[in-house]
RORO-785789 format. One line per 2 residues: number of its first residue (from 1); for each residue z, x, y of N, C-alpha, C, O, CB. Coordinates in steps of 0.02 Angstrom, whole numbers, plus 50000, padded with zeros to 5 digits. Glycine has a CB too. Layout:
N
NUM) Z,X,Y,Z,X,Y,Z,X,Y,Z,X,Y,Z,X,Y  ...
END
This chain:
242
1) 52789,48754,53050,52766,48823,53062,52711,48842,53012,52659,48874,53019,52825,48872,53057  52738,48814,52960,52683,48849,52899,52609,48809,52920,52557,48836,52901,52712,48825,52798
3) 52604,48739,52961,52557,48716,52959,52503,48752,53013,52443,48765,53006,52571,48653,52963  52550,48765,53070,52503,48796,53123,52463,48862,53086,52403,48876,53086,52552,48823,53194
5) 52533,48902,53049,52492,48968,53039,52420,48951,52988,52367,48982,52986,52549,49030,52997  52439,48898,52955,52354,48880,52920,52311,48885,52973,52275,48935,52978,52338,48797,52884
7) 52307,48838,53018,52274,48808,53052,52235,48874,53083,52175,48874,53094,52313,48758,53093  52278,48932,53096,52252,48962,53130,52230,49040,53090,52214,49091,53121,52295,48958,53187
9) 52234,49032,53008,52186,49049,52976,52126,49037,52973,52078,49075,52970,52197,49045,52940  52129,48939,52972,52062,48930,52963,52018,48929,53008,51958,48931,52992,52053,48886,52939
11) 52040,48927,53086,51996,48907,53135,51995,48987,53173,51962,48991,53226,52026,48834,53184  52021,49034,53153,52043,49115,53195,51941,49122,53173,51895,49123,53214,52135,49200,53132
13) 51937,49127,53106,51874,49133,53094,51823,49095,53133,51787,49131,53168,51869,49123,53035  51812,49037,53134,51745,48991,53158,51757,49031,53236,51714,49069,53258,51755,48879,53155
15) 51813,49017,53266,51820,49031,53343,51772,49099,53342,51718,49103,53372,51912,49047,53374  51796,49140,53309,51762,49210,53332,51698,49223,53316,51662,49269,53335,51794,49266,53305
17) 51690,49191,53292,51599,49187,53259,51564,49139,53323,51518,49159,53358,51587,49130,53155  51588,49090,53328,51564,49050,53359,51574,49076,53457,51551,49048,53506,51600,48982,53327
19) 51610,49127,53454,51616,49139,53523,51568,49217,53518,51557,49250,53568,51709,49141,53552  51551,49230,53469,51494,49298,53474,51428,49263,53466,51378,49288,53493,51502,49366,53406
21) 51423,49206,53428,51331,49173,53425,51342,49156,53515,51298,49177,53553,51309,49067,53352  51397,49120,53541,51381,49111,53607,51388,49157,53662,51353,49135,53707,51408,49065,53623
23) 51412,49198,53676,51381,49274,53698,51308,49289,53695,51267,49298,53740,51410,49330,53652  51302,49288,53624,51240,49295,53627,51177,49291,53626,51129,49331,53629,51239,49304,53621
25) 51188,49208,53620,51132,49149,53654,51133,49157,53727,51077,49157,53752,51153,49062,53637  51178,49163,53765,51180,49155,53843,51149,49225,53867,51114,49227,53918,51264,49142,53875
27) 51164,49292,53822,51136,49342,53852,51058,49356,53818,51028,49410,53815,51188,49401,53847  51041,49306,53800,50966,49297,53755,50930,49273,53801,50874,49296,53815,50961,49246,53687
29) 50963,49212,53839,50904,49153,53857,50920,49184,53931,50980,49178,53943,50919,49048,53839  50886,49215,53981,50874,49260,54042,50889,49194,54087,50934,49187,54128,50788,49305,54051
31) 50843,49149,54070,50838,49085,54109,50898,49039,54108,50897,48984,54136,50781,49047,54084  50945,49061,54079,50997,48994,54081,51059,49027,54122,51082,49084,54115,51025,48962,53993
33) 51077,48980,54160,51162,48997,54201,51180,49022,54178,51158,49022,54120,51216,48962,54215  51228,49061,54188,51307,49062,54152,51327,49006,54159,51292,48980,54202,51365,49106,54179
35) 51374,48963,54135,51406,48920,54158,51464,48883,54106,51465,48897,54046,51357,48881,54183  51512,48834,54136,51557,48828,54080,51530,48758,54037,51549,48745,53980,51641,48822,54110
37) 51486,48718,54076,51440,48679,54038,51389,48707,53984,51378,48678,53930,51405,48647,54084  51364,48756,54001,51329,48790,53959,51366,48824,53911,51355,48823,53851,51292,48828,53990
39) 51404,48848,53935,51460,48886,53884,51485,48828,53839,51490,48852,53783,51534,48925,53929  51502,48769,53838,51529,48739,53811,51485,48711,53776,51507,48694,53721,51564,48713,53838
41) 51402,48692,53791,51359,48685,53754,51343,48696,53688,51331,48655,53643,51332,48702,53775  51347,48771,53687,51320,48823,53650,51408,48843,53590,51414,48853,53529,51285,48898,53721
43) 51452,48842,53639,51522,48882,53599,51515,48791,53539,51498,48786,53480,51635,48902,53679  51533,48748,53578,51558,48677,53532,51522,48667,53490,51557,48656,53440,51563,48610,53562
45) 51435,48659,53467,51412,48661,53399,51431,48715,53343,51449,48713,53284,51347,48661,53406  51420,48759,53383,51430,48846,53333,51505,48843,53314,51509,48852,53254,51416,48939,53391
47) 51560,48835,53339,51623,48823,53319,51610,48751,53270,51595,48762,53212,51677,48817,53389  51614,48702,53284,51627,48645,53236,51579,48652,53169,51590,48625,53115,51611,48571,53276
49) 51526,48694,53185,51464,48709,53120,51512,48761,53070,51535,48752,53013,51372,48762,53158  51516,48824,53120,51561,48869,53067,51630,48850,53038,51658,48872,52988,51576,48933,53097
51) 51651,48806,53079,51722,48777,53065,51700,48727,52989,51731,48726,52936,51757,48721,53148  51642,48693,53004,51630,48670,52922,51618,48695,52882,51622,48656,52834,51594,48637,52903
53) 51594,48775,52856,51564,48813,52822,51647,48838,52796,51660,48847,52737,51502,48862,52862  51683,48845,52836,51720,48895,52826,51760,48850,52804,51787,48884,52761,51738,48943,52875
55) 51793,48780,52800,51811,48720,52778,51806,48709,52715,51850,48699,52674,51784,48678,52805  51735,48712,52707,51705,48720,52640,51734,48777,52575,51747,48768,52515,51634,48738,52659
57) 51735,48843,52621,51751,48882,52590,51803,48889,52568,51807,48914,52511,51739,48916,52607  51865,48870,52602,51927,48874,52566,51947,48796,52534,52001,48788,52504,51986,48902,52620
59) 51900,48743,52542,51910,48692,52484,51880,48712,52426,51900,48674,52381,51884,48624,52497  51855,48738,52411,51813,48795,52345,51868,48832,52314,51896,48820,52261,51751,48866,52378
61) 51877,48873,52352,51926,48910,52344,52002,48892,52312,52033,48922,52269,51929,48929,52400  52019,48828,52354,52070,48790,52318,52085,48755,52255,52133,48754,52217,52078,48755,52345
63) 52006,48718,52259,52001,48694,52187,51987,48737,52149,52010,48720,52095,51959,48648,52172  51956,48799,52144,51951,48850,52078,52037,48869,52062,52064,48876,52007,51898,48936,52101
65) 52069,48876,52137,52138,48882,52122,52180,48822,52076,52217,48842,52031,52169,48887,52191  52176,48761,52087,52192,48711,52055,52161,48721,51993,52203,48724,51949,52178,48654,52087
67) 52100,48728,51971,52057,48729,51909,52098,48778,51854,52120,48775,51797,51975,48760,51929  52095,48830,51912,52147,48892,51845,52213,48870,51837,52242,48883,51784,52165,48987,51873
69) 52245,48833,51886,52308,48818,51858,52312,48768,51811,52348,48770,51761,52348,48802,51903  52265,48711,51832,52261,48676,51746,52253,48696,51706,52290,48673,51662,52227,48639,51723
71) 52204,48751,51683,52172,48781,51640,52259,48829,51589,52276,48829,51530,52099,48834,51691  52289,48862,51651,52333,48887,51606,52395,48824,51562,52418,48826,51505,52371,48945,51655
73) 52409,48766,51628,52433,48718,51622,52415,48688,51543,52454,48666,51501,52414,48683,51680  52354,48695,51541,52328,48666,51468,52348,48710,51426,52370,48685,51374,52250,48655,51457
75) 52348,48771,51428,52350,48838,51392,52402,48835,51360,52410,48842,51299,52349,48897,51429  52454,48819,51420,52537,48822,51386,52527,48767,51355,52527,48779,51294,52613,48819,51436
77) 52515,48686,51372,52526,48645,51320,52527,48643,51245,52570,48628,51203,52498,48612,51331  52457,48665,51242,52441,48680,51191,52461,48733,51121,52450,48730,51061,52403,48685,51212
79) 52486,48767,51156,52504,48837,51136,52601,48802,51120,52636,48818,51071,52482,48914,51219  52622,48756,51177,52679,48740,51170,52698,48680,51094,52744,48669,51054,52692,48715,51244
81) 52629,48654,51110,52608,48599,51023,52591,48622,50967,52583,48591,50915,52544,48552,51021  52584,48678,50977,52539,48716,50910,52614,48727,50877,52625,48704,50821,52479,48807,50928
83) 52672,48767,50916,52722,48801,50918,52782,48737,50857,52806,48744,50801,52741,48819,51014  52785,48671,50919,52789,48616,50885,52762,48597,50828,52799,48577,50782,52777,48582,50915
85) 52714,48600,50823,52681,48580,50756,52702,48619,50689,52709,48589,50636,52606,48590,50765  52711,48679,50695,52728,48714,50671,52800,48716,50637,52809,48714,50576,52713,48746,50705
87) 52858,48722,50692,52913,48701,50687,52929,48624,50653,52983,48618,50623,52931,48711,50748  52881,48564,50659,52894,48514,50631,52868,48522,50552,52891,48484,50509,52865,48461,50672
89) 52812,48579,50533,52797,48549,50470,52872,48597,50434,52905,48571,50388,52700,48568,50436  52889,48660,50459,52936,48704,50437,53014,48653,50410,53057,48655,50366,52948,48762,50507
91) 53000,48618,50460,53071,48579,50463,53064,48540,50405,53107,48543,50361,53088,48530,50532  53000,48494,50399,52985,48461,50355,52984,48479,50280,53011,48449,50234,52939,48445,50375
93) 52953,48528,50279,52950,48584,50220,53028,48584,50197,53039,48573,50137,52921,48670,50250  53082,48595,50239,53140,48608,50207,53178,48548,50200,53239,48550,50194,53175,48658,50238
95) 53154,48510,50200,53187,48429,50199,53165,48412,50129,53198,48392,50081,53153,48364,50265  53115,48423,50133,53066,48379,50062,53054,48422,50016,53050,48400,49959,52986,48346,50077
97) 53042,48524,50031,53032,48534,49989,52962,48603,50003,52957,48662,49986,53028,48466,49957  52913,48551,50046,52849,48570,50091,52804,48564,50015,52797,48517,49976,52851,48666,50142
99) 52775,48648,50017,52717,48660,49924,52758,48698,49900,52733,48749,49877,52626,48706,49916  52826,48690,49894,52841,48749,49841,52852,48717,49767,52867,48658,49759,52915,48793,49865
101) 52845,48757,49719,52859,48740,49646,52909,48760,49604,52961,48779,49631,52815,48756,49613  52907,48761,49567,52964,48776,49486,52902,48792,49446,52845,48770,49455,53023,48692,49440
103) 52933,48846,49385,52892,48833,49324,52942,48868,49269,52979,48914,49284,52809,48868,49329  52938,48845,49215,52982,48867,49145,52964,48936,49121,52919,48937,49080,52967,48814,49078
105) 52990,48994,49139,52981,49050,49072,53045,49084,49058,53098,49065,49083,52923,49114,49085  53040,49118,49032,53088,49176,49015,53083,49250,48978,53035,49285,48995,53128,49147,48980
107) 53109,49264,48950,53098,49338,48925,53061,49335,48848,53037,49285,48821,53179,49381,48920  53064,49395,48826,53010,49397,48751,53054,49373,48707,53112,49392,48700,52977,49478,48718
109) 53011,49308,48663,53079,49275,48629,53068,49311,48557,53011,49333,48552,53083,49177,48626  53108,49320,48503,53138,49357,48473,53108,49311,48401,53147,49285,48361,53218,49367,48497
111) 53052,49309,48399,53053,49254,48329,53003,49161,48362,52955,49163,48401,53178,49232,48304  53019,49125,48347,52954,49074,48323,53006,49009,48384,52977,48959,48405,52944,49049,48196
113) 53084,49023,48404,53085,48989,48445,53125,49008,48511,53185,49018,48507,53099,48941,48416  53101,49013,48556,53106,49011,48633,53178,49006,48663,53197,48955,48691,53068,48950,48659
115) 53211,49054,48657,53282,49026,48711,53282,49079,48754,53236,49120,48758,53370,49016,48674  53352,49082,48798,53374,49096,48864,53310,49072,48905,53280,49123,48920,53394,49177,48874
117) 53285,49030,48924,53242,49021,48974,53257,49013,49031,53318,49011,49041,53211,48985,48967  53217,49006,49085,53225,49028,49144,53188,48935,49180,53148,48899,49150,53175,49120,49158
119) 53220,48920,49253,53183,48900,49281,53158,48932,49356,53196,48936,49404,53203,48847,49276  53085,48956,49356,53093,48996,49423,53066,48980,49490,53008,48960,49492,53068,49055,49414
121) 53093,48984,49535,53048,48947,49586,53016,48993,49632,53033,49049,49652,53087,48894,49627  52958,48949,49647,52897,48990,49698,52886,48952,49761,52885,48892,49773,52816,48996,49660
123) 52881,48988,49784,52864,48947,49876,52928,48976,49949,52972,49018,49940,52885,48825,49862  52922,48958,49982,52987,48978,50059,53026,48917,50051,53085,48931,50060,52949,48982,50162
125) 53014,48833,50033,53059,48794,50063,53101,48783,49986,53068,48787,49934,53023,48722,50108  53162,48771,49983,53191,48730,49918,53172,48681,49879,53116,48659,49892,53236,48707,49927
127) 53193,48663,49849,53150,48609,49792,53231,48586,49782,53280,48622,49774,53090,48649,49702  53226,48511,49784,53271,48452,49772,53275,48415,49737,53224,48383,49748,53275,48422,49800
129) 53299,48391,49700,53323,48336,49637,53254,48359,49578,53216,48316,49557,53319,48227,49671  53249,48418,49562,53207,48435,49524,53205,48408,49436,53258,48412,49404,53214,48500,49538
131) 53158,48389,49410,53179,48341,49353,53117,48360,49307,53061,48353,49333,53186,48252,49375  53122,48385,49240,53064,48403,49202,53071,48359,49129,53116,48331,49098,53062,48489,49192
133) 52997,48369,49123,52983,48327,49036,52912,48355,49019,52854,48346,49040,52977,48218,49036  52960,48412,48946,52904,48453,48924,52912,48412,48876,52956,48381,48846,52901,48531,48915
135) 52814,48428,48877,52774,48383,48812,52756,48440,48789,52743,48492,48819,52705,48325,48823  52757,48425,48720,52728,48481,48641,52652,48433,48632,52652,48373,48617,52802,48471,48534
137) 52598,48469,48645,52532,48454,48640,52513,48448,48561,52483,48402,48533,52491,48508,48679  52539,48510,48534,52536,48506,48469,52581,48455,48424,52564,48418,48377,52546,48567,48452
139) 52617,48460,48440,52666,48396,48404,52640,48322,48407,52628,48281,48362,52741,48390,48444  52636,48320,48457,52594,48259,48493,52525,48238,48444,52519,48191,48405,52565,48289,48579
141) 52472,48295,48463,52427,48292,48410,52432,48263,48324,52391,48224,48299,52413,48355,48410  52486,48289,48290,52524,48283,48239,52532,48211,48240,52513,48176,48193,52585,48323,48241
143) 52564,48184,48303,52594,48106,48267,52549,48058,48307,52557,47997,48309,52691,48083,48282  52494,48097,48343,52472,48039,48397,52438,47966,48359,52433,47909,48383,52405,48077,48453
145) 52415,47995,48284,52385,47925,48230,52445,47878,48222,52435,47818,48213,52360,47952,48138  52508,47906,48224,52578,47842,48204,52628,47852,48241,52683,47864,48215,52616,47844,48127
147) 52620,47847,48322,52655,47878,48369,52718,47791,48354,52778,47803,48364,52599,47901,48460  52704,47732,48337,52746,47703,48347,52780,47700,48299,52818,47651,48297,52735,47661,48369
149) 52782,47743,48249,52827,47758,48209,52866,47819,48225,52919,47825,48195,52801,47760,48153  52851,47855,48258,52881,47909,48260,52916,47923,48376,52882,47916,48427,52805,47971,48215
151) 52973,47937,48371,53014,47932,48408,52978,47985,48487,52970,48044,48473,53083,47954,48364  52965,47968,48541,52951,48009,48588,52982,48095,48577,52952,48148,48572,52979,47971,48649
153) 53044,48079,48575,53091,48125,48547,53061,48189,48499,53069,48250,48495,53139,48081,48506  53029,48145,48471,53004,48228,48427,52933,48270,48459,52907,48321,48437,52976,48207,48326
155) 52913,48235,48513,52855,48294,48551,52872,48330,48631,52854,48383,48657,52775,48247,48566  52919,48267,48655,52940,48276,48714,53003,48273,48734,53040,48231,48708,52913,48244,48745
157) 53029,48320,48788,53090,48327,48800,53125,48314,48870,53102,48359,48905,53098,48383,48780  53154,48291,48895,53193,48278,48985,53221,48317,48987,53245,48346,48938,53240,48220,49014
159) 53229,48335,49071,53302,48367,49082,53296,48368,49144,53247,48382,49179,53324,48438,49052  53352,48353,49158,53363,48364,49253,53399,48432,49275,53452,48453,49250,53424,48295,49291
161) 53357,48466,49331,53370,48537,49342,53417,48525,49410,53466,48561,49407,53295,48588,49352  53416,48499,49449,53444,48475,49515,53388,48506,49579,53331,48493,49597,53532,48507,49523
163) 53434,48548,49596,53415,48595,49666,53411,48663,49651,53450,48690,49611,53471,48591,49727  53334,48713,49703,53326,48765,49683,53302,48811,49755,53260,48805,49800,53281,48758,49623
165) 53348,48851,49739,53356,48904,49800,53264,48938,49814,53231,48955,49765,53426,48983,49766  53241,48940,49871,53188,48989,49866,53183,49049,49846,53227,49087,49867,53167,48996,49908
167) 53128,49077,49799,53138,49132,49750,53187,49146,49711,53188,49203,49686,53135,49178,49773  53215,49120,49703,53276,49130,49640,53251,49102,49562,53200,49068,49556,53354,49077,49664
169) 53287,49117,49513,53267,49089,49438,53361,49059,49440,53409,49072,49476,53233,49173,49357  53351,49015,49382,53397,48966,49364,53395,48962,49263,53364,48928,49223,53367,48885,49412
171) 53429,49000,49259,53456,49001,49169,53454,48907,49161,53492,48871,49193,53570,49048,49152  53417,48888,49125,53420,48818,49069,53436,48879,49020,53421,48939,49015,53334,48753,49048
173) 53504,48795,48963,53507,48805,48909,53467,48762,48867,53490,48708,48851,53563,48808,48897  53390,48787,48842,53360,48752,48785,53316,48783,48777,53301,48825,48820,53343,48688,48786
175) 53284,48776,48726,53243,48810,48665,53175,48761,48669,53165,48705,48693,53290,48803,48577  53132,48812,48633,53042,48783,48653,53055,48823,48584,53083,48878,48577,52970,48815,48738
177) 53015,48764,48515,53001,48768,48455,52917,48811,48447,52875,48775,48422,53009,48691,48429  52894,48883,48466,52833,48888,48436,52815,48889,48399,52755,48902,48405,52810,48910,48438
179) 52832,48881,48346,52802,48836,48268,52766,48895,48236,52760,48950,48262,52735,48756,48281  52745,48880,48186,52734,48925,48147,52653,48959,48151,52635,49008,48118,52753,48895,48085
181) 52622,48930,48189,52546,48952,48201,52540,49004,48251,52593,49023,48275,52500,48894,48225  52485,49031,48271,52494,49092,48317,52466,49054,48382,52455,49090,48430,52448,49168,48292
183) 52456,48995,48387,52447,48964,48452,52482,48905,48479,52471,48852,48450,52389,48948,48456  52517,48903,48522,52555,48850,48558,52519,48811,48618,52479,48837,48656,52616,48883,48585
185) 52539,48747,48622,52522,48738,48694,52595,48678,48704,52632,48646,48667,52423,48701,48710  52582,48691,48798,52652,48653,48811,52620,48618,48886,52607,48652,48935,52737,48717,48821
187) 52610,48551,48883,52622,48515,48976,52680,48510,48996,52708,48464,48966,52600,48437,48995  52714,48536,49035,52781,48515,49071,52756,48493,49132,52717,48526,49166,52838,48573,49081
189) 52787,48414,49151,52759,48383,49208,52860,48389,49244,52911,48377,49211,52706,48284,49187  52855,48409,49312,52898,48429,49366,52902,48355,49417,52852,48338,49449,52862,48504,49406
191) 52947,48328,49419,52949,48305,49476,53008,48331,49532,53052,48369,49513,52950,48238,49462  53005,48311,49587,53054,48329,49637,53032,48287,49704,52987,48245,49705,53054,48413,49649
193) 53080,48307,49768,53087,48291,49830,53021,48278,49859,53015,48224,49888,53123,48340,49863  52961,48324,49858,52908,48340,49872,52851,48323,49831,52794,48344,49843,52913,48392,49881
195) 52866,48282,49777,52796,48250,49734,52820,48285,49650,52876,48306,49633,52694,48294,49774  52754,48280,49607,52761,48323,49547,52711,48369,49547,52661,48362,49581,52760,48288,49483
197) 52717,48397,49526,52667,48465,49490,52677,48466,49427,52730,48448,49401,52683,48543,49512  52612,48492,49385,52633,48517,49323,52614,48594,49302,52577,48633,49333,52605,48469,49273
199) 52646,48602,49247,52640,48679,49226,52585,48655,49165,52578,48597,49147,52726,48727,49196  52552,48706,49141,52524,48722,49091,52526,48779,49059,52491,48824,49080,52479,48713,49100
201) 52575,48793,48989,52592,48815,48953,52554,48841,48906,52561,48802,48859,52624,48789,48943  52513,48888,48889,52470,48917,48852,52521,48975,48801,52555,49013,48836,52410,48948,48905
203) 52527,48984,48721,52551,49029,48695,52522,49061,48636,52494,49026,48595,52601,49012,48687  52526,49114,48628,52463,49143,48572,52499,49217,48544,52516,49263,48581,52370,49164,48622
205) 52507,49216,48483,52555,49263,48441,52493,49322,48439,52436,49309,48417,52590,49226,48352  52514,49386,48464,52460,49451,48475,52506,49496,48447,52559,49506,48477,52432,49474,48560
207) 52494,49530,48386,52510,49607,48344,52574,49554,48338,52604,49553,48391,52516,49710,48390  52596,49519,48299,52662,49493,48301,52727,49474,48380,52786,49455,48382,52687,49547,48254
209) 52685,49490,48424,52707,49462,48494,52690,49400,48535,52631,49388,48551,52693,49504,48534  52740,49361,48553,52719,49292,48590,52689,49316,48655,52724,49339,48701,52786,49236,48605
211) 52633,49312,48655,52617,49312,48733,52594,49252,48784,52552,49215,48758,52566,49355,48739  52611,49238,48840,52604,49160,48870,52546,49171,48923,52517,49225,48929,52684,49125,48912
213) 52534,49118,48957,52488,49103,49012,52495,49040,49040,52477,48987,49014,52423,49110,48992  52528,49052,49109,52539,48990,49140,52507,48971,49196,52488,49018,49230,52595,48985,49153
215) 52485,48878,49231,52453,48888,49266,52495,48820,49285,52493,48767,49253,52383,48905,49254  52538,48833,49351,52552,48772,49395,52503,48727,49435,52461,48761,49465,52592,48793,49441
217) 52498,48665,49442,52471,48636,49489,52492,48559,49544,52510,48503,49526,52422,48632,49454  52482,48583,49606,52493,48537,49633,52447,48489,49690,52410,48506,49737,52540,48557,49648
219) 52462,48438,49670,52402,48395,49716,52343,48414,49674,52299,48378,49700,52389,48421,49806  52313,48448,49624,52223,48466,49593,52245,48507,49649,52236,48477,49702,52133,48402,49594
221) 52267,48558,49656,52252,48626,49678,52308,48684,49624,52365,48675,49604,52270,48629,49774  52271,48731,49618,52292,48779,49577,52345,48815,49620,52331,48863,49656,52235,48822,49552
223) 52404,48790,49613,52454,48862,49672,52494,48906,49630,52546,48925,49658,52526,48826,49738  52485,48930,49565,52513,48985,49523,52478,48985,49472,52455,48936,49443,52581,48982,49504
225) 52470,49059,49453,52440,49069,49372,52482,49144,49360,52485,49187,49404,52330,49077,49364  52506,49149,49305,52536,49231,49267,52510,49214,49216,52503,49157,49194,52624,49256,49254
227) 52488,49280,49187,52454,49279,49105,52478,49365,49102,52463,49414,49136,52338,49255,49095  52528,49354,49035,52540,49401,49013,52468,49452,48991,52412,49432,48978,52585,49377,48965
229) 52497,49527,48995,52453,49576,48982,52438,49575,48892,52479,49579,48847,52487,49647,49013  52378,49571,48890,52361,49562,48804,52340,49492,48803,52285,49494,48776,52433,49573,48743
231) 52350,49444,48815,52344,49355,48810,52279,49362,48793,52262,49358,48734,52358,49297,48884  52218,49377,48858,52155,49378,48833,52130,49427,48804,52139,49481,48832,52119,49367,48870
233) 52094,49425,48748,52076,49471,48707,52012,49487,48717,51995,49532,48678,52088,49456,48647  51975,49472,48747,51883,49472,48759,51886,49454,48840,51935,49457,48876,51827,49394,48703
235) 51808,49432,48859,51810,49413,48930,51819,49312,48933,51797,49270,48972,51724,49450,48968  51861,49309,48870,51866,49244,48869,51894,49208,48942,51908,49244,48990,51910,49230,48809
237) 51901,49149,48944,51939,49111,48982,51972,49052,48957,51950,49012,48915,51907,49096,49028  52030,49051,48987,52095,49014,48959,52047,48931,48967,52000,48923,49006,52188,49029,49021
239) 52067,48890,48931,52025,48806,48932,52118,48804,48946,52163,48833,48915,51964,48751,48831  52122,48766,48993,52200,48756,49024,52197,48673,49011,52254,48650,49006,52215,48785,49124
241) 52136,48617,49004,52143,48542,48993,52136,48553,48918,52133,48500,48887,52083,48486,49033  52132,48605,48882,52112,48575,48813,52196,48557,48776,52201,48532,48720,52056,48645,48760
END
């Protein structure tokens, strides 16, 4: 049923066109019969001519119809992969970790050495088997002429932190020696689930107050910096490799 009623969409048109050009060729030409040879002359090109035009027209028609349906067809794919993609790096992110970090601070320490510290983490996904070893730059400096006399132990320190909730801080129990000068420096290199990063530890004694400046990095990209209010004193800038 559905086929006839096409059929007789497509041909309802040519027929009627083609039966008014022949009307009115026969009532044009004075000189010609009526007749059903003649009639059939004149009706059978004009029908099979418009019947191709009009053929034409709804294969046009179809394929722009087909065209847009790929077109959205693609639309959703895409839109359905992006969605995926998305969802896979998210997933991934919380497996491994994704870019999130850790970095060491804590509150205003009370005198020349550093306790209650904090480990705090930055980023949306968790951080896993998290593991640190702060180096004393200055200490280091100190023994770097007779380092094989003198024990790793006295510049640098380990410690394994485990696992860290997103945005949360994590109390370590240990102490950071700032020594008796009004400037500190500290590398703490981070490893975990997701690679290492390191912190860079900047400290500088202002009106009798420790003030810090830290700058995480991961992969050579900068993804955290805090610098206490007061740290810079001019329009200096922090040298974070020195």
């Amino acid at each position: 049923m559905s086929t006839f009623k096409q059929l007789i969409k497509e041909f309802s048109i040519p027929a009627t066109l083609a039966l008014v050009w022949t009307g009115y060729s026969l009532y044009e030409s004075k000189d010609v019969q009526l007749s059903v040879k003649n009639f059939v002359d004149v009706f059978g090109p004009s029908f099979f001519f418009v019947s191709w035009l009009v053929a034409q027209w709804f294969r046009v028609k179809k394929q722009q119809g087909v065209e847009r349906g790929l077109g959205t067809i693609e639309k959703n794919i895409q839109e359905t992969l992006s969605k995926l993609e998305k969802t896979a790096v998210q997933l991934a992110g919380h497996i491994t970790g994704g870019n999130s970090i850790c970095y060491l601070h804590g509150p205003q320490p009370n005198g020349n050495i550093w306790t209650s510290l904090l480990i705090i983490h930055q980023g949306e996904h968790p951080l896993y088997d998290v593991a640190m070893r702060i180096f004393d730059v200055d200490k280091f400096e100190l023994h770097k002429s007779n380092l094989n006399a003198v024990p790793a132990s006295a510049y640098e320190q380990s410690h394994v932190i485990g696992n860290l909730i997103p945005n949360h801080a994590r109390f370590f129990p240990l102490s950071l020696d700032l020594g008796g000068n009004s400037v500190k420096k500290f590398n703490i290199f981070f490893t975990a689930r997701n690679g290492s990063f390191t912190q860079l530890m900047r400290c500088r004694m202002v009106n009798g107050v420790w003030l810090f400046a830290t700058q995480v990095q991961l992969n050579n990209n900068v993804e955290f910096t805090k610098i206490d209010d007061g740290y810079l004193q001019t329009e200096e800038e922090i040298d974070w490799n020195s």
